[in-house]
C-alpha atoms as a printed R data frame, in Angstrom:
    type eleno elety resid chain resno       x       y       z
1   ATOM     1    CA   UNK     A     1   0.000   0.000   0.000
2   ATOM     2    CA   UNK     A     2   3.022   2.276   0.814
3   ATOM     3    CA   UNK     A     3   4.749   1.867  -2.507
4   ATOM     4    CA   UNK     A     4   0.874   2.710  -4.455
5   ATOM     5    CA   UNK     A     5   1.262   5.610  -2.006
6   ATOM     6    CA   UNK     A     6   4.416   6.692  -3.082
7   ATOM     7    CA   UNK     A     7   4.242   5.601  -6.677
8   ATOM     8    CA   UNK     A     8   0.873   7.530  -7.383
9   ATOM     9    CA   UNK     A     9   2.022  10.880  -4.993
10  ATOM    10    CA   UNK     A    10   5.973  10.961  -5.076
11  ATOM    11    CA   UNK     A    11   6.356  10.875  -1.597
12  ATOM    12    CA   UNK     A    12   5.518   8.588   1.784
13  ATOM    13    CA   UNK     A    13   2.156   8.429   3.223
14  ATOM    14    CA   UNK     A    14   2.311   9.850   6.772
15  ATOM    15    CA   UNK     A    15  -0.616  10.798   8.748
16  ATOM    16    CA   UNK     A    16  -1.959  14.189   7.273
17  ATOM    17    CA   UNK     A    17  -0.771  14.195   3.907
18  ATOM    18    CA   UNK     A    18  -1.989  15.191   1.059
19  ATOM    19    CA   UNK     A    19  -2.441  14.713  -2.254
20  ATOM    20    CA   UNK     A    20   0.308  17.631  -4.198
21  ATOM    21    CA   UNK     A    21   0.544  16.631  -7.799
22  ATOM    22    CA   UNK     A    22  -1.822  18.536  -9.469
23  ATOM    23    CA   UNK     A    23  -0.427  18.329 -13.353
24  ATOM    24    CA   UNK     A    24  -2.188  17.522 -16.419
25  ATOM    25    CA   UNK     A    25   0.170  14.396 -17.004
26  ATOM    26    CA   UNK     A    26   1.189  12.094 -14.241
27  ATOM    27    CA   UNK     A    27   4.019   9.258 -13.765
28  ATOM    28    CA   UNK     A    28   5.234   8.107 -17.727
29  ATOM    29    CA   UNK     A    29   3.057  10.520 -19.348
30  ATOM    30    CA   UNK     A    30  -0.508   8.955 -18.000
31  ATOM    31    CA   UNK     A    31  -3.339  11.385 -17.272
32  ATOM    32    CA   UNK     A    32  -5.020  12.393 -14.223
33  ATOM    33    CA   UNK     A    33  -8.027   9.817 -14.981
34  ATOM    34    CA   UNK     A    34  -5.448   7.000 -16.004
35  ATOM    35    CA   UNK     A    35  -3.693   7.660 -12.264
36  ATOM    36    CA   UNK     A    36  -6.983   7.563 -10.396
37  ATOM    37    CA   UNK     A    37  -8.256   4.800 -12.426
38  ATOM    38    CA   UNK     A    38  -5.029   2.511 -11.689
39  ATOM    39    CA   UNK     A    39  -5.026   3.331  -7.972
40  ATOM    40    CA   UNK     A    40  -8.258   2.411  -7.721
41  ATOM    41    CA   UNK     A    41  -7.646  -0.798  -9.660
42  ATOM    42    CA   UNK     A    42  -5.026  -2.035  -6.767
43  ATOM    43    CA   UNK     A    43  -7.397  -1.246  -3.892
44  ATOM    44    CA   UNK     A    44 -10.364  -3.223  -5.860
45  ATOM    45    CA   UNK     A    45  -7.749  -6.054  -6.335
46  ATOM    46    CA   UNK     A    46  -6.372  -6.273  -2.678
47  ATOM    47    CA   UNK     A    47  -9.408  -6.140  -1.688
48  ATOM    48    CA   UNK     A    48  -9.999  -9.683  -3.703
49  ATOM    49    CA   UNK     A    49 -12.951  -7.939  -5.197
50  ATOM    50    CA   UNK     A    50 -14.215  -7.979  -8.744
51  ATOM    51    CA   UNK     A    51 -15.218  -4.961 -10.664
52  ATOM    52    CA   UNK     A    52 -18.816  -6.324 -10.915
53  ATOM    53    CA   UNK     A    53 -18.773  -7.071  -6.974
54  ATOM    54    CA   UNK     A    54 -17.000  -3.312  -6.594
55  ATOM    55    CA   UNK     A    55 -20.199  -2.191  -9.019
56  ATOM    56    CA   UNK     A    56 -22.722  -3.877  -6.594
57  ATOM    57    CA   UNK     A    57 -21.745  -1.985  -3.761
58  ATOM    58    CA   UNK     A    58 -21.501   1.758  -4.901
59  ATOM    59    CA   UNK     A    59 -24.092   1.007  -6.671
60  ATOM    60    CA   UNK     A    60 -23.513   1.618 -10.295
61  ATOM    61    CA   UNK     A    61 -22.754  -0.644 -13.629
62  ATOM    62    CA   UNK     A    62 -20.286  -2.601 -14.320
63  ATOM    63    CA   UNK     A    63 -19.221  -0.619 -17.501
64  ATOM    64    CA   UNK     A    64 -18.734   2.377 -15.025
65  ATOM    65    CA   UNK     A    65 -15.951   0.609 -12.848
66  ATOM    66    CA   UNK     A    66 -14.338  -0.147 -16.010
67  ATOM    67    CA   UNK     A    67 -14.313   2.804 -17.593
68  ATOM    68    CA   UNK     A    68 -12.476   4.935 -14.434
69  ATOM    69    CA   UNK     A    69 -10.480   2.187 -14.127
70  ATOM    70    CA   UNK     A    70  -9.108   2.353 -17.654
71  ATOM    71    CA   UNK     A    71  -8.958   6.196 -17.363
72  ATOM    72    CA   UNK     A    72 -11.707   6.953 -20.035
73  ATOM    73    CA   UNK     A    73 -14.352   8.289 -17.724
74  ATOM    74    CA   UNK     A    74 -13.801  10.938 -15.067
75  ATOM    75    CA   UNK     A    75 -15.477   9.533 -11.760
76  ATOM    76    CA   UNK     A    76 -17.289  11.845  -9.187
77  ATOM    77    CA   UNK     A    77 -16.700  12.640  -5.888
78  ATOM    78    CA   UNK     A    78 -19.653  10.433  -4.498
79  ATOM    79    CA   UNK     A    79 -17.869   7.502  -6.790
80  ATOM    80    CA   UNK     A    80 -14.967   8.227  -4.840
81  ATOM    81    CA   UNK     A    81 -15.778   8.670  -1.845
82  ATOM    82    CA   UNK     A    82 -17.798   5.128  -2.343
83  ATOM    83    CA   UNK     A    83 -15.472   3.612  -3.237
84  ATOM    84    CA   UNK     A    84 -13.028   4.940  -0.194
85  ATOM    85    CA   UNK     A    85 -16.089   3.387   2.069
86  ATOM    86    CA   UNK     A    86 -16.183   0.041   0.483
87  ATOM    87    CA   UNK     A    87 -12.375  -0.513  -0.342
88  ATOM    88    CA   UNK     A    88 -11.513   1.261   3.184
89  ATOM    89    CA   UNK     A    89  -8.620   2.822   1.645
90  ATOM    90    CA   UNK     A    90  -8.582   6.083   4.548
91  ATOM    91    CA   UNK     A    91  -9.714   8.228   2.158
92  ATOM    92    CA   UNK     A    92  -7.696   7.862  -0.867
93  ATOM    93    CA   UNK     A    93  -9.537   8.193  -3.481
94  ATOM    94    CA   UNK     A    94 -11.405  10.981  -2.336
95  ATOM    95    CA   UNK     A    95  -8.432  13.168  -1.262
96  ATOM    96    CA   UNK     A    96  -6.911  12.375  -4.791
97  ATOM    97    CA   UNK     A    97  -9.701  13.506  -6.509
98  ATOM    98    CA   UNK     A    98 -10.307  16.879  -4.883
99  ATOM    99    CA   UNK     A    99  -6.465  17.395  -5.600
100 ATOM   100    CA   UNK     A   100  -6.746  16.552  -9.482
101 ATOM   101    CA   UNK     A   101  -7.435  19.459 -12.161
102 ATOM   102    CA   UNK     A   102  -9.547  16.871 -14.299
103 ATOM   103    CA   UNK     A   103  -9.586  19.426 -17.353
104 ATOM   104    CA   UNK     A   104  -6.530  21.461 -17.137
105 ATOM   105    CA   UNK     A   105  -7.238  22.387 -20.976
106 ATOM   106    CA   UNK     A   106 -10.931  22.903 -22.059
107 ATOM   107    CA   UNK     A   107 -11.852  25.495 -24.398
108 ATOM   108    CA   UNK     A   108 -15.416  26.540 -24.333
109 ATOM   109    CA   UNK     A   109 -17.319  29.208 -26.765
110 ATOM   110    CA   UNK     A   110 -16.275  32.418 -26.842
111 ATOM   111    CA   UNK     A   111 -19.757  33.983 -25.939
112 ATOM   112    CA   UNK     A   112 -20.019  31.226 -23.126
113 ATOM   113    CA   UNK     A   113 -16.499  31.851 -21.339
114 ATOM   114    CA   UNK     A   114 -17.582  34.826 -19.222
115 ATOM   115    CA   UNK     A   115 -20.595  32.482 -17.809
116 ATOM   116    CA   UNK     A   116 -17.835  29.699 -17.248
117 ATOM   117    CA   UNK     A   117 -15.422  32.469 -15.320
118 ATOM   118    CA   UNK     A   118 -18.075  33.301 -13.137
119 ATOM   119    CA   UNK     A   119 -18.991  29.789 -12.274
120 ATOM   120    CA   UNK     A   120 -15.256  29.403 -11.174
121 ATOM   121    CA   UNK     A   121 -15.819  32.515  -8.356
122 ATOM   122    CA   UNK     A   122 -19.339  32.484  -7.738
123 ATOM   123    CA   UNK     A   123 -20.947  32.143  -4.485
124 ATOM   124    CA   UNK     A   124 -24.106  30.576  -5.282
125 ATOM   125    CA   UNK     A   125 -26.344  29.766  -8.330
126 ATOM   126    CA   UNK     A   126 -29.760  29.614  -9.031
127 ATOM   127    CA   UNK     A   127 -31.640  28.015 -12.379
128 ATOM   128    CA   UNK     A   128 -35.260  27.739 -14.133
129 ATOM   129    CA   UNK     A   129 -34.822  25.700 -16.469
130 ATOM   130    CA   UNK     A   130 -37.070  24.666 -19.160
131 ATOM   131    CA   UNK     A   131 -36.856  21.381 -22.171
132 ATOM   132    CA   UNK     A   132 -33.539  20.142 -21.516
133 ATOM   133    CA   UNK     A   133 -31.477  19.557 -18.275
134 ATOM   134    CA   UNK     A   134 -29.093  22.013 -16.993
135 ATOM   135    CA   UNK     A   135 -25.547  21.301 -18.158
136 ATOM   136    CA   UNK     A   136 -24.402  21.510 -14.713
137 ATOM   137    CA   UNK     A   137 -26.484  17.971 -14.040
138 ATOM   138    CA   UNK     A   138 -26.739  16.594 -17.407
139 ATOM   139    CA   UNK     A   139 -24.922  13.189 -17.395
140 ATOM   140    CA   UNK     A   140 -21.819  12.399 -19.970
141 ATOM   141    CA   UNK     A   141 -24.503  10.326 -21.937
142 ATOM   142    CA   UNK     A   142 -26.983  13.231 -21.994
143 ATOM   143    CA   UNK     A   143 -24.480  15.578 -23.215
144 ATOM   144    CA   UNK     A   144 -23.391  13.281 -25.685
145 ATOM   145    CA   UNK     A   145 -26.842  12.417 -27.185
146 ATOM   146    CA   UNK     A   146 -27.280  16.228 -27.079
147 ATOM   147    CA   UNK     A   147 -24.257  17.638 -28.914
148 ATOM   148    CA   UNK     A   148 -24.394  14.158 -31.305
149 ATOM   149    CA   UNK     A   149 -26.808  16.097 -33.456
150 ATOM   150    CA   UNK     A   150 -24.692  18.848 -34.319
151 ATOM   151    CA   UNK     A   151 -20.854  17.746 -33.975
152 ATOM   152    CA   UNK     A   152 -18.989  14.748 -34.475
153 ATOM   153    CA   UNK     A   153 -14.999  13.171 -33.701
154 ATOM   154    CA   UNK     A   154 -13.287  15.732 -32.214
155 ATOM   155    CA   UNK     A   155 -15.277  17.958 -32.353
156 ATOM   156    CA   UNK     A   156 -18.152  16.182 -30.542
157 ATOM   157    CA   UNK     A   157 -15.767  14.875 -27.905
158 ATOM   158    CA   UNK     A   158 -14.140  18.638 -26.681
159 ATOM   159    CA   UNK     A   159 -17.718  19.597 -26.321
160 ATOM   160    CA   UNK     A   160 -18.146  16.781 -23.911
161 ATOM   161    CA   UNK     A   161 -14.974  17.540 -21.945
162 ATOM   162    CA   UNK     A   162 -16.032  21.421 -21.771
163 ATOM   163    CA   UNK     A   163 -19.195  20.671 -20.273
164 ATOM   164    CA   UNK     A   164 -18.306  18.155 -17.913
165 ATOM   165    CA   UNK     A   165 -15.267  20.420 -16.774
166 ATOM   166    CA   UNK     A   166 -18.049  23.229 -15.180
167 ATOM   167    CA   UNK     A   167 -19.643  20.244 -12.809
168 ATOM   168    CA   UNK     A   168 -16.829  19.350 -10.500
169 ATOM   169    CA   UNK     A   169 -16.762  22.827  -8.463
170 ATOM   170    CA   UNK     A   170 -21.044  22.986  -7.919
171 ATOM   171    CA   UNK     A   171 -21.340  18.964  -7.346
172 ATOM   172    CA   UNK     A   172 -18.631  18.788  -4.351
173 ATOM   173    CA   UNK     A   173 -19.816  18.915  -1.386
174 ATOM   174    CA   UNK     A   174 -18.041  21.993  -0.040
175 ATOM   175    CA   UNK     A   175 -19.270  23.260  -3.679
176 ATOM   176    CA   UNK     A   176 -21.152  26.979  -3.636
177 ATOM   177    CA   UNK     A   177 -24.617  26.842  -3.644
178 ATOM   178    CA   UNK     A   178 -26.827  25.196  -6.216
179 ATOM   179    CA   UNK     A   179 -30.416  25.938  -6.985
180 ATOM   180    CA   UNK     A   180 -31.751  24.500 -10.012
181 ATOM   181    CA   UNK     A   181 -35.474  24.931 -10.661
182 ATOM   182    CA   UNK     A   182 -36.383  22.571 -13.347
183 ATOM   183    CA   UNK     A   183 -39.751  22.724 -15.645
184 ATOM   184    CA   UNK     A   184 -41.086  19.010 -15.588
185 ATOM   185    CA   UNK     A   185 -40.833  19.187 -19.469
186 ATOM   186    CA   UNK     A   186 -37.053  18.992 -18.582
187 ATOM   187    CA   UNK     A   187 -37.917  15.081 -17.281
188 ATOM   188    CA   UNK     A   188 -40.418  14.414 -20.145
189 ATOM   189    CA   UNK     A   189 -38.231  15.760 -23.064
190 ATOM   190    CA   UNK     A   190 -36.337  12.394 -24.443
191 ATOM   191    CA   UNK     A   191 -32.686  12.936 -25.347
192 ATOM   192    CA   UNK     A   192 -31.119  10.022 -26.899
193 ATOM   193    CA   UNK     A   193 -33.030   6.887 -25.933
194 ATOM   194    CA   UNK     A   194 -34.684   5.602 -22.075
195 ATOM   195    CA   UNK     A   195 -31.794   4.237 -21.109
196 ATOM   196    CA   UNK     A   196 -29.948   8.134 -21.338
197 ATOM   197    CA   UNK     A   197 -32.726   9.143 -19.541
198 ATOM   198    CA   UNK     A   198 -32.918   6.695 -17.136
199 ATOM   199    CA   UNK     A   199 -29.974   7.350 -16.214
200 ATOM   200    CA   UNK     A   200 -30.166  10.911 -15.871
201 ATOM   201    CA   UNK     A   201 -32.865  11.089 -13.185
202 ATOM   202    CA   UNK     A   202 -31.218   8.658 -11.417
203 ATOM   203    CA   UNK     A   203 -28.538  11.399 -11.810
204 ATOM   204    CA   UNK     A   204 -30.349  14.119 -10.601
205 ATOM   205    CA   UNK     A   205 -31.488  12.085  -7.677
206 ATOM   206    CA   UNK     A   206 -28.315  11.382  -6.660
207 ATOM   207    CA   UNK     A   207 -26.815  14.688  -6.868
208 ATOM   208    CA   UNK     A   208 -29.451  16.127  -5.105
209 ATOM   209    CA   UNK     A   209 -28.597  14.284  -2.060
210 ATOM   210    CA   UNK     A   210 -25.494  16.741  -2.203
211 ATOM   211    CA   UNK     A   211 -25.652  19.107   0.835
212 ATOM   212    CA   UNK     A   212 -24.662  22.104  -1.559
213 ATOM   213    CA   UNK     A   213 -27.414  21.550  -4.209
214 ATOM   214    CA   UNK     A   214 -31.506  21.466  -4.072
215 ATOM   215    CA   UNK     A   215 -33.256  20.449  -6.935
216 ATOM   216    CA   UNK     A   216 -37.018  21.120  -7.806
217 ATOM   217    CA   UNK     A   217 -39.545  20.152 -10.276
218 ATOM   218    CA   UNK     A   218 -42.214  22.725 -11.404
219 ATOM   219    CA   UNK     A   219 -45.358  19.760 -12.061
220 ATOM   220    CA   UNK     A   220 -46.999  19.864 -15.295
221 ATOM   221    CA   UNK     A   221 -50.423  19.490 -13.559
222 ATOM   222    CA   UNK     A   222 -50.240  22.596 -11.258
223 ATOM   223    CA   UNK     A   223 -51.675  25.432 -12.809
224 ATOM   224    CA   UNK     A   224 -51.358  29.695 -12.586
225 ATOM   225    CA   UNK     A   225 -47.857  29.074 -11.242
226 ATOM   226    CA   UNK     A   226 -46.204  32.355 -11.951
227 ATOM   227    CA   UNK     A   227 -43.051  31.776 -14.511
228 ATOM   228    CA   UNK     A   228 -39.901  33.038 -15.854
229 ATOM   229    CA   UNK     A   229 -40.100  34.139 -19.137
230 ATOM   230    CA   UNK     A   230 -37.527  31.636 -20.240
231 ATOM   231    CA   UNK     A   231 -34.533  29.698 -18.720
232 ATOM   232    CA   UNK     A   232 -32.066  32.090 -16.671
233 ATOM   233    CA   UNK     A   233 -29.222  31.562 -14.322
234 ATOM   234    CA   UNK     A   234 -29.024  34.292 -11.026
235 ATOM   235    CA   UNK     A   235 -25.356  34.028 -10.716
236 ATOM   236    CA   UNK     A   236 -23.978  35.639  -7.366
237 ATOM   237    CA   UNK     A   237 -20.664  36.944  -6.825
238 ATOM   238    CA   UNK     A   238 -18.743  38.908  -4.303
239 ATOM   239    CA   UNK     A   239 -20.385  41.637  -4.700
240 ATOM   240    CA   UNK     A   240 -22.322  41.196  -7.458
241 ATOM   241    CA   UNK     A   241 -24.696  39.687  -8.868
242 ATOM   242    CA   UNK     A   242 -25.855  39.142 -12.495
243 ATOM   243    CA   UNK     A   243 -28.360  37.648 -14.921
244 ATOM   244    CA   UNK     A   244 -28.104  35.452 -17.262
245 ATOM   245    CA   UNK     A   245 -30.010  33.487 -20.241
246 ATOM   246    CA   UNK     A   246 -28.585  32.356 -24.079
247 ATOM   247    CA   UNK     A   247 -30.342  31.609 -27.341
248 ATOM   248    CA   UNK     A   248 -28.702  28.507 -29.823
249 ATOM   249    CA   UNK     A   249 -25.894  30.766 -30.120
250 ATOM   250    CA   UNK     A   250 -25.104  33.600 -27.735
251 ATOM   251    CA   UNK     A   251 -25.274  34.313 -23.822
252 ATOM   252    CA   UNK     A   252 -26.694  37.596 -22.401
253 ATOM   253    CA   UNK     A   253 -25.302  38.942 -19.265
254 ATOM   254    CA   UNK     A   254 -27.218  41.724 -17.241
255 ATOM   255    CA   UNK     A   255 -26.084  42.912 -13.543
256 ATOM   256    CA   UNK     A   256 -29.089  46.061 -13.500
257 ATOM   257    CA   UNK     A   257 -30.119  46.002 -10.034
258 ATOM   258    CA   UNK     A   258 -33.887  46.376 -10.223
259 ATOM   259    CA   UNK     A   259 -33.697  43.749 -12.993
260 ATOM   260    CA   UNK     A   260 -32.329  41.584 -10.830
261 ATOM   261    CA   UNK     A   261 -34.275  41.948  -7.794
262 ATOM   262    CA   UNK     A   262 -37.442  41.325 -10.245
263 ATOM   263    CA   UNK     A   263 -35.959  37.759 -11.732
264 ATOM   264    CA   UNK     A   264 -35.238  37.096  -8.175
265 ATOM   265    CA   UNK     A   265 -38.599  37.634  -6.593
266 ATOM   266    CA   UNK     A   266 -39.943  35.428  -9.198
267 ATOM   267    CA   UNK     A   267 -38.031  32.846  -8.915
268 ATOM   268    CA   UNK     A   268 -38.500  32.875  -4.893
269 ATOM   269    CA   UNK     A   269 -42.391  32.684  -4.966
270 ATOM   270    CA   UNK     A   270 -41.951  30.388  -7.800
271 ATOM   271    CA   UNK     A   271 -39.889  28.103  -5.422
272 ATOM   272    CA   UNK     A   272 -42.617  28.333  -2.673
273 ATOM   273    CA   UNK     A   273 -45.368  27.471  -4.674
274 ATOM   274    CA   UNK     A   274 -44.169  24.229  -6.500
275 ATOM   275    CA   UNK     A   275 -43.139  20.968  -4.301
276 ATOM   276    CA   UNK     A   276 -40.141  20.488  -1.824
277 ATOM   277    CA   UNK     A   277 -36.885  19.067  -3.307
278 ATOM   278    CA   UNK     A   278 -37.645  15.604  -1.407
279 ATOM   279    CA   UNK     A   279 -41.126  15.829  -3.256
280 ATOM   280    CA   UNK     A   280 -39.692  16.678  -6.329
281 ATOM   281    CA   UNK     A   281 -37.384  13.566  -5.714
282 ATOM   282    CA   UNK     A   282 -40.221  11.546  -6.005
283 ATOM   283    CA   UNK     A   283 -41.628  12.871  -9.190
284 ATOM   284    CA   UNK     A   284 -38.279  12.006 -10.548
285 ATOM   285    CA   UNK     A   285 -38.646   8.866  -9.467
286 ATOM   286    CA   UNK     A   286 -41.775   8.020 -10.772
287 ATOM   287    CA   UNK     A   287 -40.250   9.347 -14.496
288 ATOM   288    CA   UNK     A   288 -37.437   6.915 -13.989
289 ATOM   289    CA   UNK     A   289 -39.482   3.843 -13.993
290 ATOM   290    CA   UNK     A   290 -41.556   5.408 -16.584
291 ATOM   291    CA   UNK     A   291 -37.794   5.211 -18.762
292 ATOM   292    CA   UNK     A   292 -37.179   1.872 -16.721
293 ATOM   293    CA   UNK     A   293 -40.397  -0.157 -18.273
294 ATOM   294    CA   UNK     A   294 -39.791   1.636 -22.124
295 ATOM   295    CA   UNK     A   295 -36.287   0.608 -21.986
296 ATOM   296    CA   UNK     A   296 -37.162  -3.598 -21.104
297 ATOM   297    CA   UNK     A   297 -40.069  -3.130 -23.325
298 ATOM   298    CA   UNK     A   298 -37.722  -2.167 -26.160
299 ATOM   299    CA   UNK     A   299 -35.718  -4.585 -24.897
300 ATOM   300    CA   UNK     A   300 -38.645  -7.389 -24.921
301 ATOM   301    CA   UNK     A   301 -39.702  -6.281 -28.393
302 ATOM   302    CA   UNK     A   302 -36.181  -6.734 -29.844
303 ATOM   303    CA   UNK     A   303 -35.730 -10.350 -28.205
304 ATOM   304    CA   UNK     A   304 -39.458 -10.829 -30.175
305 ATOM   305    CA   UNK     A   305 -38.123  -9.466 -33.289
306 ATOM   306    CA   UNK     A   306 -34.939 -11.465 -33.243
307 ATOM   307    CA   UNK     A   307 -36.588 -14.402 -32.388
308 ATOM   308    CA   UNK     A   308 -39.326 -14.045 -35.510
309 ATOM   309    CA   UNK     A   309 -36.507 -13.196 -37.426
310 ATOM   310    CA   UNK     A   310 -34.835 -16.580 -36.409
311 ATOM   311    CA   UNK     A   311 -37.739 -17.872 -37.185
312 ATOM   312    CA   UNK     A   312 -38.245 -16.364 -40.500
313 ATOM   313    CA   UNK     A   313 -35.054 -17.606 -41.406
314 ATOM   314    CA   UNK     A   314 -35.175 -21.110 -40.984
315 ATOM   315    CA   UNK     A   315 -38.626 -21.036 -42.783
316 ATOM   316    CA   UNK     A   316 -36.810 -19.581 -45.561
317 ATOM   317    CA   UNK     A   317 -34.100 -22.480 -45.504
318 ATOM   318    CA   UNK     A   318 -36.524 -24.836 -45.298
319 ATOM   319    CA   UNK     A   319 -38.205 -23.578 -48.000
320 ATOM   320    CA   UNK     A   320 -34.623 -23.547 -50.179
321 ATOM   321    CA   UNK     A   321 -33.876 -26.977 -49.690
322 ATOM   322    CA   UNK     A   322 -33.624 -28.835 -52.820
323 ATOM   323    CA   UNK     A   323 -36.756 -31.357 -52.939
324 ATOM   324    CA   UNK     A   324 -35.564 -35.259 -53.830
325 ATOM   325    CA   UNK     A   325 -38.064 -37.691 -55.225
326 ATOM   326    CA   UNK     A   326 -39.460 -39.944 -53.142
327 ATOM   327    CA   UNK     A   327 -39.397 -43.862 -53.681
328 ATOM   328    CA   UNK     A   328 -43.098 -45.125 -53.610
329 ATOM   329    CA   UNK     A   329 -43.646 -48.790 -52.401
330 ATOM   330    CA   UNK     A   330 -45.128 -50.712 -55.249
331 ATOM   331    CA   UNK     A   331 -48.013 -52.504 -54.535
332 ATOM   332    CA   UNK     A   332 -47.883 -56.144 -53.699
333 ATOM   333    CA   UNK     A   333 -49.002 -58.131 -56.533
334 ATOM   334    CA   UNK     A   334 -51.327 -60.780 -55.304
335 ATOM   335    CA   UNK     A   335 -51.110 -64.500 -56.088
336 ATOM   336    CA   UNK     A   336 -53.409 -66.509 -58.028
């Protein structure tokens, strides 16, 4: 366990050290994801279990486990900290993670890199969000389905990084404040396929478990509710505070005072008159078995399929097979 220590860290573990390598590349070039994924492979394997067993007890899939492991996914801090629990590595994995810049070199849109400054300093964050989920909870598969439709290769995969890169800060637990405010069309709005959205509210259910972040769902049934005009971010500072809401392509910033005091309001007495976050928890729920019985009924239908195409096909090569004359028994002649 020492020499992992001192392999992964470049120095001994003592009692109240830290984690103090914080570059882009680690030992022989690896990245930050390969190190954490390779540490976490020895504790897994001294502790004699498998990554399915390992998966079992966070809980989360298989693939997951292997995917950290190999350094292709970046875990969260609840992964980590799981995984600290269940491997009872003294808090390894979580100390390494908060250490780690994860995306020492993303480059996001030129109108969006003000919004992504402020994120880095702000003190607390508030969202209404309408159709889609905010970016700060959407899940790597979410984003992916997302940005799928209008970038590929590289492309596709730096806007995946970029967005993932903002989450880190507002989904730790000493993270600023995180209000997000989320229209229930946000739940009911499929991107990519049940599974993807499965997943996601089993996302946002998890996350909001964070001490740092509250998340609410404005219900589709509950009428007169008073509204923001559209999806907006109140973004506070020290000392200031500003507005913010974007079209397909460009983000408008606003720090007016009375403007803001008027978004605010709203979005208080909207907060009071819509459900609790624990309510709201179980509306999400509810969705995500709604995705959970689509996704084995698709999953029914294409065993049926397969297995009437089977079936189809052996018709067929029955029907192909070259046809042999028979041999017909003559009749017996009788004797006289």
């Amino acid at each position: 366990m020492r020499d992992v220590w001192h392999w992964v860290f470049g120095t001994e573990r003592n009692e109240g050290d830290v984690v103090t390598r914080r570059n882009a590349e680690g030992v022989g070039g690896a990245t930050n994801a390969a190190l954490f994924g390779e540490v976490l492979r020895h504790y897994r394997e001294a502790a004699l279990l498998t990554q399915e067993a390992l998966a079992r007890e966070i809980p989360c899939d298989r693939s997951q486990v292997a995917k950290i492991e190999a350094g292709t996914r970046v875990p969260s801090e609840q992964f980590a900290k799981r995984c600290d629990e269940v491997l009872d590595t003294g808090g390894v994995l979580t100390r390494m993670w908060r250490k780690i810049d994860w995306y020492p070199e993303v480059e996001h849109p030129d109108w969006f890199e003000r919004r992504v400054e402020m994120e880095k300093v702000a003190v607390s964050l508030r969202e209404y969000q309408e159709r889609f989920i905010p970016g700060l909870l959407q899940t790597p598969a979410y984003i992916r389905a997302m940005f799928s439709r209008v970038a590929k290769g590289d492309e596709l995969e730096e806007r995946i990084r970029a967005r993932l890169s903002r989450q880190p800060r507002f989904l730790s637990d000493d993270g600023p404040l995180y209000v997000a405010v989320l229209d229930e069309s946000c739940l009911r709005n499929g991107v990519g396929n049940p599974e993807i959205m499965r997943d996601q509210c089993a996302h946002l259910l998890g996350v909001g478990q964070q001490p740092n972040v509250r998340i609410q769902v404005v219900p589709s049934s509950i009428y007169g509710l008073l509204r923001p005009r559209h999806s907006m971010s109140l973004i506070e500072l020290p000392g200031e505070r500003w507005i913010y809401h974007e079209s397909l392509e460009y983000g408008y910033l606003n720090n007016d005072p009375t403007l803001y005091a008027r978004y605010s309001r709203t979005y208080d007495v909207l907060r009071a008159d819509i459900p609790s976050a624990r309510e709201s928890a179980a509306l999400i729920s509810d969705v995500m078995k709604g995705y959970e019985h689509h996704a084995q009924e698709r999953a029914e239908r294409g065993n049926l399929d397969q297995e009437q195409l089977q079936r189809g096909q052996r018709r067929q090569l029955h029907r192909n097979r070259p046809r042999y004359p028979q041999r017909r028994p003559r009749p017996r002649q009788q004797e006289p």
